[in-house]
C-alpha positions in Angstrom: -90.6 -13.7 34.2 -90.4 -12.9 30.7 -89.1 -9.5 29.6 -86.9 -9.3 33.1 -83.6 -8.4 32.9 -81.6 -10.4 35.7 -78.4 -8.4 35.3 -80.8 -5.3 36.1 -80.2 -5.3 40.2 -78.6 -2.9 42.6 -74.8 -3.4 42.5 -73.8 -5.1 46.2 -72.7 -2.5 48.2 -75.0 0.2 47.2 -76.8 0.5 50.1 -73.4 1.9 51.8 -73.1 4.6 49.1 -76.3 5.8 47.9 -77.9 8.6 50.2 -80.1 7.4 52.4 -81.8 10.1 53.4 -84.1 9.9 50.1 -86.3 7.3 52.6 -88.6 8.4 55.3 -87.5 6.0 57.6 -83.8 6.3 56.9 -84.8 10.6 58.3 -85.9 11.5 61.9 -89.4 10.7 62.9 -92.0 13.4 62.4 -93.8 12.5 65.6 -92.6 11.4 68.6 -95.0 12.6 71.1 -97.6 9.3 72.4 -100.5 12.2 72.4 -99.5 13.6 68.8 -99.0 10.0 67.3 -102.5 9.0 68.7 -104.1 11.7 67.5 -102.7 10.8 63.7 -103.8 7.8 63.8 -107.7 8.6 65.0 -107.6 11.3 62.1 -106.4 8.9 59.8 -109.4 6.1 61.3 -112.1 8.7 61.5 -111.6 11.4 58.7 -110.3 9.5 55.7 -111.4 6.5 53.9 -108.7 4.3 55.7 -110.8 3.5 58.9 -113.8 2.2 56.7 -111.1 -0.1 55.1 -110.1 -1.7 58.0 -113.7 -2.1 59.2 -114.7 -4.0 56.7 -111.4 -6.2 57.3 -112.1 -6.3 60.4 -116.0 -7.2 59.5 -114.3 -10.0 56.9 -112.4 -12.0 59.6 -109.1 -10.4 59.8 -108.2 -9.4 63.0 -107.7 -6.2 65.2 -103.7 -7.7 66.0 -103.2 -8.0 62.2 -104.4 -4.5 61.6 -102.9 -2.8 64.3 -99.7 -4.4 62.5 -101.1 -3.1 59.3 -101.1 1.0 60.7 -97.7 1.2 62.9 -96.0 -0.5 60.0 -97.2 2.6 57.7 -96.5 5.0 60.0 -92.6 3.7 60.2 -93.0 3.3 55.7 -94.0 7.1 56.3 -91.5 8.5 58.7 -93.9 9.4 60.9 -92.6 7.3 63.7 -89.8 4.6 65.0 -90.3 1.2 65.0 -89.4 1.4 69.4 -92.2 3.9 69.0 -94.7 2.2 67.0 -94.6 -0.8 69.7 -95.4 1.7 72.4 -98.6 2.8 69.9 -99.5 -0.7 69.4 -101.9 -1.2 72.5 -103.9 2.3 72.2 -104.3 1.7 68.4 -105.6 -1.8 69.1 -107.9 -0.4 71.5 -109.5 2.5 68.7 -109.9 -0.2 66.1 -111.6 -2.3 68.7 -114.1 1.0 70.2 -114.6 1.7 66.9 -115.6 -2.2 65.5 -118.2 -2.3 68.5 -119.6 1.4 67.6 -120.6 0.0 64.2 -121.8 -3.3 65.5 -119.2 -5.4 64.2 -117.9 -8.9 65.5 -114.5 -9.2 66.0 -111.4 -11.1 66.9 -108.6 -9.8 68.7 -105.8 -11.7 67.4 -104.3 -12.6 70.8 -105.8 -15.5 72.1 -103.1 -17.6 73.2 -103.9 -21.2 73.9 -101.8 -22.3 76.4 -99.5 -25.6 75.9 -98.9 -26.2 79.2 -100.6 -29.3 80.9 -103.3 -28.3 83.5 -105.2 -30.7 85.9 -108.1 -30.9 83.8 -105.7 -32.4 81.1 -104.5 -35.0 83.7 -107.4 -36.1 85.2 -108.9 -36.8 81.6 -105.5 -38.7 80.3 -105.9 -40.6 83.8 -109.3 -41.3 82.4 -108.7 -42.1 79.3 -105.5 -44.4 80.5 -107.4 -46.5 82.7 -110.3 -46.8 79.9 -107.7 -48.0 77.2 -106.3 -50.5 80.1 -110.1 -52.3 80.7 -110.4 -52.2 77.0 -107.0 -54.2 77.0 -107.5 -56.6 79.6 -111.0 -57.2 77.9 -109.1 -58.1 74.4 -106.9 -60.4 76.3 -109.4 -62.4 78.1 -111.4 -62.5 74.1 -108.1 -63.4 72.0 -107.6 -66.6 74.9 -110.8 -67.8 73.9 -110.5 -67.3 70.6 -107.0 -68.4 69.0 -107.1 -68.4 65.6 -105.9 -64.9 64.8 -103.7 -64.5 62.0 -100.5 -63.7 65.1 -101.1 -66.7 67.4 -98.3 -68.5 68.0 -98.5 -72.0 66.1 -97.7 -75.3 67.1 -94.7 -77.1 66.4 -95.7 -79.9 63.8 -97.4 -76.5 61.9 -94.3 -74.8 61.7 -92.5 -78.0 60.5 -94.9 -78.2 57.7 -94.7 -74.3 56.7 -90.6 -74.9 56.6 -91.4 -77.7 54.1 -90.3 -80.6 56.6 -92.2 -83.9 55.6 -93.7 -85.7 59.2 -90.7 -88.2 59.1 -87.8 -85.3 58.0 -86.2 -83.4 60.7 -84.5 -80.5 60.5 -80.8 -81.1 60.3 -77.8 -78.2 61.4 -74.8 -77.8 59.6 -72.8 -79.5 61.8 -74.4 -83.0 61.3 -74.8 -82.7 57.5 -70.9 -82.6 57.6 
């Protein structure tokens, strides 16, 4: 950030004293009929170059929900409408982008898939599955590792775990009370 000037910022408390009517938003909203709004935003889709925009989004993966976000969130940076207002435009603006994504042939995602997280009885029935699958598997390894004791955690005999502790065969381990 070379060539910035940190001492260059808004003084706190300027917000409260500037006038803020120099921002759309911070005036009244220019629209606030549904059928007027809705009508803004199909001439703004269908008679400038902003619809073809958000086709070709719309054609590059992003989806209808994002763009939908993308246009009401203008219209507020314009003044043209609330932010209460732009949620009730939300739906009807989803639904042009989406009429007009199938009228050029184009695949898209809504956005608003939701997977659900709760458990269902399909998910059950295949943990059930999978429980009783891991328990065979189990008992299986059970019945192989008492054949077969030589793994590195079998539990060793006694004269072996003499010799690991460094006791000779005719040494026995002593306790502190009979060393004193």
């Amino acid at each position: 950030m070379e060539g910035t000037n940190v001492f260059d910022a808004p003084i706190p408390g300027a917000n409260f004293t500037s006038d803020e009517r120099n921002w759309p938003w911070h005036r009244a909203p220019d629209i606030t009929d549904t059928d007027e709004a809705l009508e803004y935003i199909a001439y703004e889709m269908t008679d400038t170059p902003k619809g073809f925009r958000y086709m070709n989004m719309i054609e590059s993966g992003v989806t209808i929900a994002t763009i939908t976000d993308i246009v009401v969130t203008l219209g507020i940076g314009k003044g043209k409408w609330t932010p209460d207002f732009a949620l009730a435009l939300a739906g009807p603006t989803a639904r042009f982008l989406e009429i007009m994504a199938k009228s050029y042939g184009i695949d898209y995602d809504l956005g608003i898939e939701e997977v659900s997280s709760e458990p269902t009885a399909v998910f059950f029935k295949e943990m059930r599955e999978f429980s009783e699958e891991f328990e065979q598997e189990s008992s299986d390894e059970e019945i192989a590792s008492d054949e077969d004791e030589t793994g590195l955690m079998t539990p060793s005999s006694d004269e072996e775990q003499q010799m690991m502790l460094g006791y000779a065969d005719d040494e026995e381990p002593t306790t502190d009370e009979e060393e004193a």
